[in-house]
C-alpha positions in Angstrom: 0.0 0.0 0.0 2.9 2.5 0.8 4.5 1.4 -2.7 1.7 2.5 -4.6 1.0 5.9 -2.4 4.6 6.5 -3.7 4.1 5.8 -7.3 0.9 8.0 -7.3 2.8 10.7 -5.6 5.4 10.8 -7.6 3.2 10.4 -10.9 1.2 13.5 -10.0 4.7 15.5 -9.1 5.6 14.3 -12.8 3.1 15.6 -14.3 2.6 18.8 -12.2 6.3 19.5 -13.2 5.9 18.5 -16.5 3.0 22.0 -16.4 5.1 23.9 -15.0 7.5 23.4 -17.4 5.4 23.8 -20.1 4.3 27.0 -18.6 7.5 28.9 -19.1 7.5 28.1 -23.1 5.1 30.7 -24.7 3.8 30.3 -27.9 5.2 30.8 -31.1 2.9 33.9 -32.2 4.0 37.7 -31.3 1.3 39.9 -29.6 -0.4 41.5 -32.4 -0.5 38.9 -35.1 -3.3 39.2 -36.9 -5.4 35.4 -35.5 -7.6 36.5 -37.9 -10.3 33.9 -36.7 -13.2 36.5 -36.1 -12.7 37.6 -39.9 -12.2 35.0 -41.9 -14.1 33.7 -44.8 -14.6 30.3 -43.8 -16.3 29.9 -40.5 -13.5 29.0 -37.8 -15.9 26.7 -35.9 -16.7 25.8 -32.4 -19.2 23.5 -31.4 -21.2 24.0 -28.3 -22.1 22.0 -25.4 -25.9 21.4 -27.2 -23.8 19.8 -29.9 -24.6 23.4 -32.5 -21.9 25.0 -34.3 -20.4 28.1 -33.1 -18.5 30.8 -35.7 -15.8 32.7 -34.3 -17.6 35.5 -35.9 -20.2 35.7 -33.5 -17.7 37.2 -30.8 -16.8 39.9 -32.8 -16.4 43.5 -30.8 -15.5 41.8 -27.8 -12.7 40.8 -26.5 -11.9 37.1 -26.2 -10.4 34.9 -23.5 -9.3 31.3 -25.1 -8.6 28.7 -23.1 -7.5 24.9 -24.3 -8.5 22.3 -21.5 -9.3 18.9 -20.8 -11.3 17.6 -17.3 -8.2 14.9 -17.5 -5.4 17.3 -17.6 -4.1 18.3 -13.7 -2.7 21.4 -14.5 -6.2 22.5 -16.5 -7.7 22.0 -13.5 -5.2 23.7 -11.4 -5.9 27.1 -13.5 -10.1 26.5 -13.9 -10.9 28.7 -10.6 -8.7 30.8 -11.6 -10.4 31.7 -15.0 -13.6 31.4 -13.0 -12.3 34.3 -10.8 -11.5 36.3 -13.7 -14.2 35.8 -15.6 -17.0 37.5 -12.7 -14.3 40.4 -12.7 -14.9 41.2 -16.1 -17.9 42.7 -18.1 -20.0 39.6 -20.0 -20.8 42.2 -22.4 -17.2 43.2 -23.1 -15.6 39.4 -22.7 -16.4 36.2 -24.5 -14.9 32.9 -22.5 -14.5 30.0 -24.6 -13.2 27.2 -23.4 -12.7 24.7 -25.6 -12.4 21.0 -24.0 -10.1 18.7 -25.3 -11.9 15.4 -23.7 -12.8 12.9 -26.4 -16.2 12.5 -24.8 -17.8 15.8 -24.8 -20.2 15.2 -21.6 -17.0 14.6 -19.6 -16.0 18.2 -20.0 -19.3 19.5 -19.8 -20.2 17.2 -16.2 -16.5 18.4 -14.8 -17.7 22.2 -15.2 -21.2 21.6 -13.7 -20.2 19.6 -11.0 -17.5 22.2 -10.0 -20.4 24.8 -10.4 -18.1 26.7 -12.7 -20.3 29.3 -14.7 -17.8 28.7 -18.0 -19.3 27.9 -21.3 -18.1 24.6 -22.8 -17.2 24.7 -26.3 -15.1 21.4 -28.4 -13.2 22.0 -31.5 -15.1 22.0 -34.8 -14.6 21.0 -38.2 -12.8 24.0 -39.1 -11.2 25.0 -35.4 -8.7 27.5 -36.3 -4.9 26.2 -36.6 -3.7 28.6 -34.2 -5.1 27.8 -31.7 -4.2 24.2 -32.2 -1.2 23.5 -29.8 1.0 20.0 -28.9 0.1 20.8 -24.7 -2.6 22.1 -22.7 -3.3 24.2 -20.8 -2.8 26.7 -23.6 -4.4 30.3 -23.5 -5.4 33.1 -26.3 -7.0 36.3 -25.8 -8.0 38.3 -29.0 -8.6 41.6 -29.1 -11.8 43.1 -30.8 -10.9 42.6 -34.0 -8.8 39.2 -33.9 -5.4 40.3 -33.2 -3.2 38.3 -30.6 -3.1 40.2 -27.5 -1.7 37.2 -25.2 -0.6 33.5 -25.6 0.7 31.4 -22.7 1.3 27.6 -23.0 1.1 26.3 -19.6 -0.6 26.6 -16.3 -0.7 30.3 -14.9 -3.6 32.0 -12.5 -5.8 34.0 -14.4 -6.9 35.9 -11.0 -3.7 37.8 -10.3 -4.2 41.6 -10.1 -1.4 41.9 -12.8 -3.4 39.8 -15.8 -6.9 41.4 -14.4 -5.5 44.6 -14.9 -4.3 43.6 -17.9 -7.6 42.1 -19.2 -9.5 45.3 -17.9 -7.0 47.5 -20.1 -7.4 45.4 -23.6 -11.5 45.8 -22.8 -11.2 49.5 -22.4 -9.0 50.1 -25.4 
């Protein structure tokens, strides 16, 4: 019984490290890139947690708060209250949160959020889920500007609640 409370301790501190590691790598894109996922001509789809498509189009004039997760994935977890926190800081109207689960059955995703009475919407990649936002880890976190340029991308676990990012997130909504 010790054995295996060693072995699961030290599989969790494997992959815990392996998100913190991850989280110092940033993605490949420079703030203000052109994402160009609100504008395009072919719908850059989403589907929903009722199983209905979802163009990036319709979050147009806001900005928008990305977030690739999976109910499986310890350091996605970690982050979640964190991007709950942030997300009753900021104006609905001004802020779309779409988070976009990664678990091969979709009602696993969708259960985890309930049952953690998280107030998140649930969204899955669609047919035609943009390519940038398609990364080789997760957690891995976007946010857009009005118009579909790159403000932010993190690969990695970080906490979405700190003064410093909500004060960053409340100066991209007022510009």
């Amino acid at each position: 019984m010790k054995k295996l409370k060693i072995i699961i301790g030290l599989g969790a501190f494997l992959v815990f490290g392996a998100g913190v590691l991850l989280a110092i790598e940033t993605i490949g894109l420079e703030e203000g890139d052109p994402v160009g996922v609100m504008k395009n001509a072919t719908p850059s789809e989403l589907i929903d947690a009722d199983g209905q498509p979802v163009d990036f189009k319709e979050f147009n004039g806001k900005v928008v708060f990305v977030n690739n997760w999976a109910s499986w994935c310890p350091p996605c977890i970690a982050e979640m209250p964190t991007i709950e926190k942030l997300k009753k800081a900021m104006p609905s109207e001004e802020v779309a949160f779409v988070m976009v689960s990664f678990d091969r059955n979709p009602n696993k995703g969708i259960r985890w959020m309930k049952n953690k009475g998280f107030g998140l919407p649930v969204y899955f990649p669609g047919e035609n889920f943009p390519r940038q936002f398609i990364t080789d880890a997760i957690p891995a976190t976007f946010v857009l500007d009005r118009d579909g340029k790159l403000l932010y991308a993190y690969l990695g676990m970080a906490d979405y609640s700190s003064e410093v990012f909500k004060a960053k997130m409340k100066g991209w909504v007022g510009e």
